[in-house]
C-alpha positions in Angstrom: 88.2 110.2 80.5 86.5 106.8 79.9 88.6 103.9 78.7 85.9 101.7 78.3 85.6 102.3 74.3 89.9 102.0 73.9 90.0 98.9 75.4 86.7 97.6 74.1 88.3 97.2 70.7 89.9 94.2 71.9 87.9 91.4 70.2 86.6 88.9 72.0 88.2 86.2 69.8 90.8 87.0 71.5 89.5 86.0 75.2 88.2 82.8 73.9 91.6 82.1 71.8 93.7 83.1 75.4 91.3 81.0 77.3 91.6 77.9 75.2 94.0 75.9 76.9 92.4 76.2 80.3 88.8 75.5 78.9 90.1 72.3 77.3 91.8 71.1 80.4 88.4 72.3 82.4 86.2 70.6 80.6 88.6 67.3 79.8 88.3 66.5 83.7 84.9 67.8 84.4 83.8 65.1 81.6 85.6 62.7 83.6 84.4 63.5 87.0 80.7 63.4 85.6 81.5 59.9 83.7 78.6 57.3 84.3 76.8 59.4 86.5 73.3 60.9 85.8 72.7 63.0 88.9 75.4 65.5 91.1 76.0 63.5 94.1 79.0 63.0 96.8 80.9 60.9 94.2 81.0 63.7 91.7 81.2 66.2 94.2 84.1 64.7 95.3 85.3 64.7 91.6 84.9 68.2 90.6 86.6 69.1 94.1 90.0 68.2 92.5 88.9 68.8 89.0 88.8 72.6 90.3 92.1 72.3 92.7 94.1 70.5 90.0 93.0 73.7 88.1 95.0 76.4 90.0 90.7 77.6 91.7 93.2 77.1 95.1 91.8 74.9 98.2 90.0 77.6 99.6 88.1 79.2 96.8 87.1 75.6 95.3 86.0 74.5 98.9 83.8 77.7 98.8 82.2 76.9 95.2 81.4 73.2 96.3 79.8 74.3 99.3 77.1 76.4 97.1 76.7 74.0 94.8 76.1 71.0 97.9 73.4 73.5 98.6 72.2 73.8 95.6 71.8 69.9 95.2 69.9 70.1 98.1 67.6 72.9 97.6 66.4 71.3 94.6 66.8 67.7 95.3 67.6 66.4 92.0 70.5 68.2 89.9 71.7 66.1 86.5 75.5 66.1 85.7 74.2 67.5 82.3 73.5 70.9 84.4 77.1 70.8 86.2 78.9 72.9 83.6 75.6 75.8 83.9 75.6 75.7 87.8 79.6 76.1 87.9 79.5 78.9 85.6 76.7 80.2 87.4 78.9 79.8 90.9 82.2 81.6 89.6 80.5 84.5 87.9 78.3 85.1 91.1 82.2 84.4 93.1 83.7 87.0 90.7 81.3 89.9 91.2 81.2 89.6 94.8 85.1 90.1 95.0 84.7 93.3 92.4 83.7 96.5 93.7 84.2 97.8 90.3 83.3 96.2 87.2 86.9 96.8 85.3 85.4 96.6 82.0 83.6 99.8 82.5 86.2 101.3 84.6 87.0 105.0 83.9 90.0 107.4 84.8 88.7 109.7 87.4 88.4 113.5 86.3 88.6 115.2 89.4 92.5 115.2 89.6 95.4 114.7 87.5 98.0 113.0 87.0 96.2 109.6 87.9 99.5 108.3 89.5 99.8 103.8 89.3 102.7 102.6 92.0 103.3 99.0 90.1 104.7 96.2 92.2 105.8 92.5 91.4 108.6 90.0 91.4 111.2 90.3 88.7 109.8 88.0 85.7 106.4 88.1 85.7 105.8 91.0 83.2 105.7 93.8 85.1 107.9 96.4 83.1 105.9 94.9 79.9 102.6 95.2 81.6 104.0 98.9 82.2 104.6 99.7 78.6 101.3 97.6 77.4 99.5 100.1 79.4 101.7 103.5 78.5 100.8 102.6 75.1 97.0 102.0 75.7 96.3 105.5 77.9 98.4 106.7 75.4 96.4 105.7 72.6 93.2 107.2 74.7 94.6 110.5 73.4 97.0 110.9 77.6 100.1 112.3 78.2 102.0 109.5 80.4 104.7 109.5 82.0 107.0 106.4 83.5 109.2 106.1 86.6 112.3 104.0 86.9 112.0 103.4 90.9 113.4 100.2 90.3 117.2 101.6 90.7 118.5 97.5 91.9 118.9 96.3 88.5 120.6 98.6 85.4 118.1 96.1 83.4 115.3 97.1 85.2 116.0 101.1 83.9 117.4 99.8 81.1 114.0 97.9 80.3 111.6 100.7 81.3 113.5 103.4 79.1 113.2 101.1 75.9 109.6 101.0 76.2 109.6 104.6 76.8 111.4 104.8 73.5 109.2 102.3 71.9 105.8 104.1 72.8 107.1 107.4 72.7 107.0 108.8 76.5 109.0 110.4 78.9 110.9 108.3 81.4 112.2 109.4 84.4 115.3 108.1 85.7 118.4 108.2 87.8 121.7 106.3 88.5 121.5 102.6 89.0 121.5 102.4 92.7 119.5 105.7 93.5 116.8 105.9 96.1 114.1 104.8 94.4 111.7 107.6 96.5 113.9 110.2 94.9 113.1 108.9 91.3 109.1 108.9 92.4 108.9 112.4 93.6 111.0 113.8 90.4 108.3 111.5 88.3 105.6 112.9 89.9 107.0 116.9 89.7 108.0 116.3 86.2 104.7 114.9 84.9 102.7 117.4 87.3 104.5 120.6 85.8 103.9 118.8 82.2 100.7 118.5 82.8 100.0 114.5 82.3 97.3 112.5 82.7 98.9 109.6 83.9 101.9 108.2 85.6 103.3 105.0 86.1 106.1 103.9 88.1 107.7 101.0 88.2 109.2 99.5 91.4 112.1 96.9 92.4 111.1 93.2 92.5 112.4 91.8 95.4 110.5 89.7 98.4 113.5 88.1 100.2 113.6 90.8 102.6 110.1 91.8 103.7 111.2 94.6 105.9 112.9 96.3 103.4 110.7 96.4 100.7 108.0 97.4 103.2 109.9 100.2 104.4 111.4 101.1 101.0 107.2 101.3 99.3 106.2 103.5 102.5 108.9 105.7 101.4 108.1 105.6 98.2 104.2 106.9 98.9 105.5 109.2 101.8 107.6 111.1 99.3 104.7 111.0 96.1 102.5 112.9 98.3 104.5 115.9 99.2 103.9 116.5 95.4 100.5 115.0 94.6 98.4 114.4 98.4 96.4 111.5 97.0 98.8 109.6 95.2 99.4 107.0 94.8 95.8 106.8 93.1 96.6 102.7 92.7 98.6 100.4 94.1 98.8 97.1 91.0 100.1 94.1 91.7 101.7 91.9 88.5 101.5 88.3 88.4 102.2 85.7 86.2 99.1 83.5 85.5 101.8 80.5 84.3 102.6 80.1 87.2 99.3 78.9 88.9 99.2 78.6 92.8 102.9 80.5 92.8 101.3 83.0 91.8 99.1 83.2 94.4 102.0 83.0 96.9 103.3 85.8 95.7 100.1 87.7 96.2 99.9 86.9 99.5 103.3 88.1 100.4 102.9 90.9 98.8 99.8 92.1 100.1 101.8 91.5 103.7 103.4 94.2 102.8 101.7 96.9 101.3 98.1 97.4 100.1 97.1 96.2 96.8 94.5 97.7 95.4 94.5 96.3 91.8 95.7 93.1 89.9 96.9 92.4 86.7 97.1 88.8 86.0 100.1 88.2 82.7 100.8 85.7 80.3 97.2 83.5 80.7 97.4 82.3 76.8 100.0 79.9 77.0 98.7 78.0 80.2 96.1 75.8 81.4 96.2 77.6 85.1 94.1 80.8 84.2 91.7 79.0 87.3 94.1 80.9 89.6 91.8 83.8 88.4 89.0 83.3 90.5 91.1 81.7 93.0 93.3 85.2 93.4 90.3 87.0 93.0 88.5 85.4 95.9 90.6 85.1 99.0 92.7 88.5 98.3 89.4 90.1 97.5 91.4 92.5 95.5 89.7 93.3 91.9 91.8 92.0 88.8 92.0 95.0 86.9 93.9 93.5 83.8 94.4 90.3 82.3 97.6 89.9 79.8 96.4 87.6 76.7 99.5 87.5 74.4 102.7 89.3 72.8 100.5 92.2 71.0 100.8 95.8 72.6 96.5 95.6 72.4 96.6 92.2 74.2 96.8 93.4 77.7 92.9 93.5 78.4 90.5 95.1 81.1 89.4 92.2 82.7 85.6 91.6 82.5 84.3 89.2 85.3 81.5 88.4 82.9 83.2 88.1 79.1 86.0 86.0 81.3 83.9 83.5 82.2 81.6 83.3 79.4 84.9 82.5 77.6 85.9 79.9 79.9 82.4 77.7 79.6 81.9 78.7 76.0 80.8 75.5 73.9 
């Protein structure tokens, strides 16, 4: 069943108006690393190094971009700062698509099994039990039966939470006592929405990182038990972050991915910072595909992320 038309309602207007405060800050500093110079040389080389480091691209990624551009300048000898903005797009949309196996915008739930089964994993506070229900809603919308999981049995918020947005979008959440095993909660999500017939399950998982080991050991448990009921699940493995928090967020993606194997992104709260650089940055050195980007309060505001409508957004104008 495609998704491609569901979340394809989502205007565009809404990219560009989410984008907003990083484009300004973008192009505020490129027009100051480009200021009295006709030509891209070292100086302004130089310039748009930290213009794209003091924009959450990361070290890495940004050392990467001016690198192709140095051998652009060199290729064709003579390269006008009025170009810059063209080559950078040009750069981080060729960056983006080699990091995305899939193109998430026309991303489609596979038809050969069911229930498509989504392990979600994140710290507490980034939007992770929102991004849950934001996503409930959506498949639900699609015309799919979903069903949630309340794995993360460490906090009575954390059920508490999931079950209201069960409530609120009107699907069945499976739960147990705070303090459960959180692989016992999986495997009677995954019977439960199996016998019911759903399309799609998501379950939500405990937000810890201060002890590696156990929250390694605790997510192997977690899959080891999901396939004596379904052998292929978990079909995902999506990591939340919050965008607002810029190279922290990257951090956290990093440990994570110590951990356990990400397989998808989805990259929250990008309208109300200036740090949605830490995209492409995430993007690039995980080289994990951001599957979602979260652009504001609104239940529809959770996009599919589209490598190019992202950055056409972010060098619009």
């Amino acid at each position: 069943m495609g998704l491609f038309g569901l979340f394809g309602k989502k205007k565009k207007e809404t990219l560009d108006k989410g984008l907003e405060k990083t484009k300004t800050s973008v192009f505020d500093k490129l027009a100051r690393a480009v200021a009295g110079k006709s030509k891209v040389d070292e100086d302004v080389l130089d310039n748009l190094e930290e213009v794209l480091i003091t924009s959450d691209v990361g070290v890495d990624t940004t050392l990467k971009i001016i690198k192709r551009i140095e051998e652009r300048v060199a290729r064709d000898k003579y390269v006008s700062t009025s170009e810059l903005n063209g080559i950078l797009r040009d750069e981080i949309a060729s960056l983006l698509a080699e990091n995305h196996s899939v193109d998430s915008g026309n991303w489609e739930l596979p038809t050969d099994h069911k229930p498509y089964v989504i392990l979600v994993v994140g710290v507490n506070g980034v939007g992770k039990t929102t991004t849950i229900g934001k996503l409930a809603w959506q498949f639900k919308q699609a015309g799919m039966k979903v069903y949630l999981g309340a794995a993360d049995t460490f906090r009575a918020a954390a059920v508490e939470q999931i079950s209201i947005w069960g409530e609120r979008v009107g699907v069945p959440v499976i739960k147990q006592q705070m303090g459960s095993d959180p692989a016992s909660v999986a495997f009677d999500t995954l019977q439960s929405a199996k016998a019911n017939g759903a399309d799609v399950v998501l379950i939500d998982t405990a937000g810890r990182l201060h002890n590696k080991v156990g929250l390694m050991n605790e997510l192997k448990k977690i899959k080891d038990v999901m396939k004596k009921v379904l052998p292929e699940a978990p079909d995902e493995v999506m990591l939340v972050l919050d965008g607002s928090t810029g190279q922290n967020a990257f951090e956290q993606a990093k440990q994570f991915s110590a951990v356990t194997q990400i397989t998808s992104l989805a990259i929250t709260k990008l309208d109300g910072t200036a740090k949605g650089g830490v995209v492409i940055g995430i993007s690039d050195q995980l080289k994990v595909p951001v599957k979602y980007i979260g652009l504001g309060e609104g239940m529809e505001d959770l996009q599919l992320f589209d490598r190019r409508e992202f950055v056409d957004s972010l060098f619009k104008g």
